[in-house]
MARPARO-717414 format. One record per residue (C-alpha): residue number from 1; x, y, z; residue in one letter. Coordinates in nm, 3 decimals. Layout:
! residues N
(NUM,(X,Y,Z),"A"),
...
! end
This chain:
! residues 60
(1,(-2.466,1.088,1.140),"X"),
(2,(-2.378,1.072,0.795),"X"),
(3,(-2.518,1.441,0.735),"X"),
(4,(-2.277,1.557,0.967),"X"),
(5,(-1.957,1.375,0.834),"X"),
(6,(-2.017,1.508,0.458),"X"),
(7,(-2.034,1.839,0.604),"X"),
(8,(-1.749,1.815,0.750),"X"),
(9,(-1.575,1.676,0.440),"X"),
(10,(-1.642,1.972,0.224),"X"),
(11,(-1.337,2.227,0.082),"X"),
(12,(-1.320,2.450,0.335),"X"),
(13,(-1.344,2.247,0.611),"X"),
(14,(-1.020,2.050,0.495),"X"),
(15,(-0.843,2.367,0.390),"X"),
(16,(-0.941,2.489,0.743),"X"),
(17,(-0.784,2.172,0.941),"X"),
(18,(-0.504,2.146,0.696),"X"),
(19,(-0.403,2.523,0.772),"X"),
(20,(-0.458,2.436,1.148),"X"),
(21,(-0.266,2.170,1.172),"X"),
(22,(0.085,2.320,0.961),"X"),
(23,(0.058,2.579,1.228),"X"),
(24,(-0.006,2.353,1.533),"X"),
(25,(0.297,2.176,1.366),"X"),
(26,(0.529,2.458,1.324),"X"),
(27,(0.482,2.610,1.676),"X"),
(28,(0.545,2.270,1.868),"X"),
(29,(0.850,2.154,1.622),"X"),
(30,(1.053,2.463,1.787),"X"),
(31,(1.158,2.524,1.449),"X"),
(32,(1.333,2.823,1.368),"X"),
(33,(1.167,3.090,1.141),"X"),
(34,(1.175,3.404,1.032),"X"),
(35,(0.946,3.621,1.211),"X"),
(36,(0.774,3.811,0.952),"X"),
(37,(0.670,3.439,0.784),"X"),
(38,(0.517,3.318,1.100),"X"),
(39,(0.310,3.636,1.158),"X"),
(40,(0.168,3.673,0.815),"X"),
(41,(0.118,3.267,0.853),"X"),
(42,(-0.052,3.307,1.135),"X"),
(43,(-0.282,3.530,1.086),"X"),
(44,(-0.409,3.452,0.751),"X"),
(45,(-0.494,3.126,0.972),"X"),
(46,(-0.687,3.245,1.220),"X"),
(47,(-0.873,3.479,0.986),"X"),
(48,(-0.966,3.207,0.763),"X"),
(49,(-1.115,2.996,1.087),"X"),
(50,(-1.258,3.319,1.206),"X"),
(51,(-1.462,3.367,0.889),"X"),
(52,(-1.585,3.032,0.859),"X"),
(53,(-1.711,2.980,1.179),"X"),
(54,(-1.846,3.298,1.263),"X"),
(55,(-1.988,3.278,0.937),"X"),
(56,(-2.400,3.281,0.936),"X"),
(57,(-2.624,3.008,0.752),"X"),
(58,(-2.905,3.185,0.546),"X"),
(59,(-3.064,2.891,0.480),"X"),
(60,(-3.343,2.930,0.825),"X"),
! end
């Protein structure tokens, strides 16, 4: 159990959750915002979470 929470507790697992959740926060605040910002936001968010969980362990 303790494996798994250090794992979790690395760098890009908090920059991951932290980008997540500024995102999740801006969409349900109703928040005006320019457009362009949002987009670019976005999708540097889901391409970070895309590489790092689609991401392959070498160590098998």
């Amino acid at each position: 159990m303790k494996e798994k929470i250090a794992k979790l507790i690395d760098v890009k697992s908090i920059v991951t959750l932290i980008l997540v959740f500024t995102l999740v926060g801006i969409v349900l605040s109703g928040r005006q915002m320019d457009e362009k910002v949002f987009l670019l936001f976005s999708n540097c968010t889901t391409m970070i979470v895309t590489y790092f969980f689609t991401k392959r362990s070498t160590d098998q």
